[in-house]
N, C-alpha and C positions, 0 to 999 in steps of 0.2 A: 504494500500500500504506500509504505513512503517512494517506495521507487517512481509508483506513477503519478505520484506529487510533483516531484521532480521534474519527472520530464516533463507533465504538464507545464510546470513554471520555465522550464526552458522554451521551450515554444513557444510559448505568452509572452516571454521578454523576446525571443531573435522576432516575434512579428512584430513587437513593438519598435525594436532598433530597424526593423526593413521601413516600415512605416515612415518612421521620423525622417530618416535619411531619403525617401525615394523622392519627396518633393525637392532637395535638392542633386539627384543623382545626375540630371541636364549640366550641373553646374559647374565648372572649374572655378579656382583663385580669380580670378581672373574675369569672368563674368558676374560673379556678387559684386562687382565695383561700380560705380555708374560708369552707363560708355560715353559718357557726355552730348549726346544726343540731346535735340530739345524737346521739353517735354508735348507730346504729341501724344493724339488717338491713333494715329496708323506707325508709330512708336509704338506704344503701349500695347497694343495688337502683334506686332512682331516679339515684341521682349515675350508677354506673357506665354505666346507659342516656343521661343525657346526655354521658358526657365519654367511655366504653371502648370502647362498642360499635360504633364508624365503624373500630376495629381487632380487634378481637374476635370482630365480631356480637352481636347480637340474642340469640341464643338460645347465647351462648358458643363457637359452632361454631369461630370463627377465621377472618380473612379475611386481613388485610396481620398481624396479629398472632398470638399462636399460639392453639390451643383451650384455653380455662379450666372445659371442663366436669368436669373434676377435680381443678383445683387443689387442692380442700380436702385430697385424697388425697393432693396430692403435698408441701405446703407447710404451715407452720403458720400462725396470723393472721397472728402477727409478722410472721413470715418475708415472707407475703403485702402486709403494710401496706410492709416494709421494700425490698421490689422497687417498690412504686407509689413509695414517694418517692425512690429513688435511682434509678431507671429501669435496663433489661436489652436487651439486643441493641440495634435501634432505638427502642425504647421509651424516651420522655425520661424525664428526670426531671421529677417536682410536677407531673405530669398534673392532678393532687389534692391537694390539703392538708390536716394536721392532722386534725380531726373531720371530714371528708368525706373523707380517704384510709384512717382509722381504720373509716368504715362502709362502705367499700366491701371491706376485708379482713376486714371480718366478717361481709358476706354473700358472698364469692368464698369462705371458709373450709369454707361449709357444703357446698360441690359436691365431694360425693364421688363 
């Protein structure tokens, strides 16, 4: 019985570190920095497909992360830029930075 405590708890934690990590597994050094782009909607649209979307989806459906096909509805920019840089549930925090977490809450704003 204690065995299969164990491995239970092993599991539950490697999905938990799979989890945590997959929303940034898009990511190198190197891309968590802002790319000094301006902050823009058709910006914000390209960042979030390379760095949200392995947690999100493609088409905002939601996979290991939750669905953002209304966020705009439910959150405001700020609100939105202010969850990308301080991260929520498993979601880290600075997925995104600065102008490139600024234009990704401004094109997640528009999805009502």
């Amino acid at each position: 019985m204690i065995f299969v405590k164990k491995l239970l708890l092993a599991f539950i934690t490697g999905g938990m570190l799979l989890t945590i990590t997959a929303c940034g597994s898009n990511n190198d050094t190197s891309k968590n920095n802002d790319s000094g782009e301006p902050v823009s909607v058709a910006n914000g649209e390209k960042l979030f497909k390379q760095s949200c979307a392995s947690c999100h989806g493609g088409e905002l459906e939601g996979i290991i992360g939750p669905s953002l096909k209304k966020v705009g509805a439910k959150y405001s920019e700020k609100e939105i830029e202010n969850i990308i840089h301080d991260g929520r549930g498993s979601m880290p925090s600075g997925v995104v930075q600065g102008n490139d977490a600024k234009s990704v809450a401004k094109w997640l704003a528009t999805k009502k």
